[in-house]
C-alpha positions in Angstrom: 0.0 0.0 0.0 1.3 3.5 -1.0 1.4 6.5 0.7 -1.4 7.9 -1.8 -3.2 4.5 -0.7 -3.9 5.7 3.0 -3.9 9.1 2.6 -6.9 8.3 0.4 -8.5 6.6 2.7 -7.8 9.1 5.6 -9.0 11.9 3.7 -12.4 9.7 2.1 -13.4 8.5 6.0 -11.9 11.2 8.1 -14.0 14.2 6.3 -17.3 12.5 6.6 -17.5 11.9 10.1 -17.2 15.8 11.1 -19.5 16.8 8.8 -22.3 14.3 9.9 -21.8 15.3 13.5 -21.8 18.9 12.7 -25.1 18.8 11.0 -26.6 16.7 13.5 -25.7 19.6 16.2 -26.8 22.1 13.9 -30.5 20.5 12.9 -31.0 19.6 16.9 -30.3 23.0 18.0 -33.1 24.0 15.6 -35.1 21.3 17.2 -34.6 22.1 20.7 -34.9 26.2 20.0 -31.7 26.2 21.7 -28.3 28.5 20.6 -27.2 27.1 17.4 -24.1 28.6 17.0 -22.7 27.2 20.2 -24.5 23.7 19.4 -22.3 23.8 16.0 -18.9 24.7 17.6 -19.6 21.7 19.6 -21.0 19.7 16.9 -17.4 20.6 14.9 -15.1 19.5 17.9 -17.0 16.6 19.1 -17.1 14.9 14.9 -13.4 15.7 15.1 -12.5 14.0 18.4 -15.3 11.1 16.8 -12.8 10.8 13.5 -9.6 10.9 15.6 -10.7 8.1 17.7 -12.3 5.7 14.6 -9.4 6.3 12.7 -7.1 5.3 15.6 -9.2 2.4 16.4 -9.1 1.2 12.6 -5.1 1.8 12.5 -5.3 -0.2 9.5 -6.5 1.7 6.5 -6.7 -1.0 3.8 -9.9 -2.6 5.6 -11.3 0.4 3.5 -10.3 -1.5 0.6 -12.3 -4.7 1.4 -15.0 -2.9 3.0 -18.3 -4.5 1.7 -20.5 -3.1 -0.8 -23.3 -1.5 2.0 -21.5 0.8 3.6 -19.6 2.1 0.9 -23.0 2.9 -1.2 -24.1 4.9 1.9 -20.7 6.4 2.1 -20.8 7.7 -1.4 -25.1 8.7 -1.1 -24.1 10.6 2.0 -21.0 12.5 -0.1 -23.3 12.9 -3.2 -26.4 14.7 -1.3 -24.0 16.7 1.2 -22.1 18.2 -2.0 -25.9 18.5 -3.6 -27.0 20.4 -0.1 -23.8 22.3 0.0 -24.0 23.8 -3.3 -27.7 24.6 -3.1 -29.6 22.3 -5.3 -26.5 22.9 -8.4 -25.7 19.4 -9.4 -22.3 20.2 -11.4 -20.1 19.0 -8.6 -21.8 16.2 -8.0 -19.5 14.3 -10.5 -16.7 14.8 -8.0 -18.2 11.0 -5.6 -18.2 9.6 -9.4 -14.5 10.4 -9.7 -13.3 9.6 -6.2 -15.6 5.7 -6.7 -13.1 5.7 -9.9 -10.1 6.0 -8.3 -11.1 3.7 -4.7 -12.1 0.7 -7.5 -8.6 1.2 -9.5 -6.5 1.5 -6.1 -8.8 -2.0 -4.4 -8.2 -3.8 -7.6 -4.6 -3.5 -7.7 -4.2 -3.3 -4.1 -6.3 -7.1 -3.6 -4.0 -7.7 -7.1 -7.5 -8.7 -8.6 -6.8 -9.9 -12.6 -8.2 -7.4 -15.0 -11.5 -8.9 -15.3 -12.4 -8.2 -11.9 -11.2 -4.3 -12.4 -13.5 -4.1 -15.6 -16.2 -5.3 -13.6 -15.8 -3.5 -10.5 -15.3 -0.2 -12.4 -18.6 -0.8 -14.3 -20.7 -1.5 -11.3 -19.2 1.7 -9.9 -20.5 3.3 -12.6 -23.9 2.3 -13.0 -24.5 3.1 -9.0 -23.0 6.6 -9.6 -24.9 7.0 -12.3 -28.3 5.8 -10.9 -27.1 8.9 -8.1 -26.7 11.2 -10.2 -29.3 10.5 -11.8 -31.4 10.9 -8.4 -29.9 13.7 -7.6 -30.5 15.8 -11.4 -34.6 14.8 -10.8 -34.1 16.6 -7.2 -32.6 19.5 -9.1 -35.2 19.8 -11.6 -38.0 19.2 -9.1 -36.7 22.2 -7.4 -36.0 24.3 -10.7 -39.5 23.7 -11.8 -41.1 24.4 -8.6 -39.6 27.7 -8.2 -40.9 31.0 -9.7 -38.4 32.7 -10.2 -36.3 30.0 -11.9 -36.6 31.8 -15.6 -35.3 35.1 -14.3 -32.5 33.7 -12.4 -31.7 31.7 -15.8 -32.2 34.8 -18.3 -29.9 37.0 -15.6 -26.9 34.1 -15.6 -26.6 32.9 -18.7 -27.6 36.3 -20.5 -30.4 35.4 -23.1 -31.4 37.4 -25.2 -34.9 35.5 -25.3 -37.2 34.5 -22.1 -36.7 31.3 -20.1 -39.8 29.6 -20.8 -41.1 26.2 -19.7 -40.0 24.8 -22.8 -36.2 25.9 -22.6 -36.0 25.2 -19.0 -36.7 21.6 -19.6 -34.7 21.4 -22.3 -31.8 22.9 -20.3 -32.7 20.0 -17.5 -32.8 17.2 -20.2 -29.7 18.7 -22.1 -27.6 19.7 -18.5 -28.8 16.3 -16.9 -27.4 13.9 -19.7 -24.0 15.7 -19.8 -23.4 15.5 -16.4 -24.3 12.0 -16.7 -21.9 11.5 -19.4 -19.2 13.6 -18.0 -19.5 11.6 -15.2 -19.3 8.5 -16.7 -15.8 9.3 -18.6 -13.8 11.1 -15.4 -15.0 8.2 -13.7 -13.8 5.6 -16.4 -10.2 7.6 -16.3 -9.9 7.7 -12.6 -10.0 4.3 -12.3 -7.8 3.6 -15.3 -5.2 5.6 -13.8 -5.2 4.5 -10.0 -5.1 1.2 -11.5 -2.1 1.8 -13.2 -0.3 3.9 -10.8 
């Protein structure tokens, strides 16, 4: 296992588990009407102290690399609809879990030194799940495109048109934006893998 290997693995496992904890303060404190900007400081240091201790406990990262299939489809959900929360409802970073699936499958295949079969399959289940995300995640951003008013304005003021945002061009942007996202997808995450598999 490289140094990349485990840094990998920190980084993938060690950001998560703050961010999970720090949301959970946040949304209680919202619950309980109590200070939320105190509940969130705490939230913050108590998910880091949380990922300290795991990631001490695990002191082997490479069981990341036989993890079974479960947890690593929650993992990459939780990732995928954070980054979708985070940047508002915009799904054009969501093909950053797509890339980072590409490169885990190309680093477990050659790490397990799995023949080239196994790589070809792994890396296309990888990329149906991703895509079956994304996919998710583009209706979410549509649902929430379409159900706001002022969706046309906000379109004709960004991307300058010189005609009005109908219904019409709206969906065609969500048809048109969807499936090249999907396919964009698709190929960084084909690549990724390719070349953590032959680092």
């Amino acid at each position: 296992m490289t140094k990349f290997d485990k840094v990998f693995a920190a980084v993938i496992l060690g950001f998560i588990i703050p961010v999970i904890v720090f949301c959970a303060f946040w949304w209680l404190s919202f619950l309980l009407k109590i200070d939320s900007r105190l509940w969130m400081v705490a939230g913050l240091f108590a998910g880091i102290i949380l990922c300290i201790v795991l990631l001490r406990k695990l002191k082997r990262v490479d069981r990341f690399y036989t993890a079974n299939y479960f947890p690593l489809a929650v993992l990459y959900t939780v990732y995928s609809f954070g980054i979708f929360g985070f940047f508002m409802g915009v799904p054009v970073f969501n093909v950053i879990p797509g890339i980072l699936a590409g490169v885990y499958v190309g680093r477990k295949v050659k790490l397990l030194k799995q023949p080239i079969s196994n790589f070809r399959s792994e890396l296309k289940k990888a990329a149906i799940f991703s895509a079956l995300i994304l996919f998710l995640i583009c209706c979410c951003s549509a649902w929430l495109a379409l159900a706001d008013p002022h969706t046309a304005a906000n379109l004709q003021g960004m991307l300058k048109l010189s005609f009005e945002a109908t219904d019409t061009v709206i969906w065609l942007l969500i048809v048109i934006g969807g499936a090249s996202l999907l396919l964009l997808q698709h190929m960084f995450l084909l690549l990724a893998g390719k070349w953590a598999y032959q680092r």
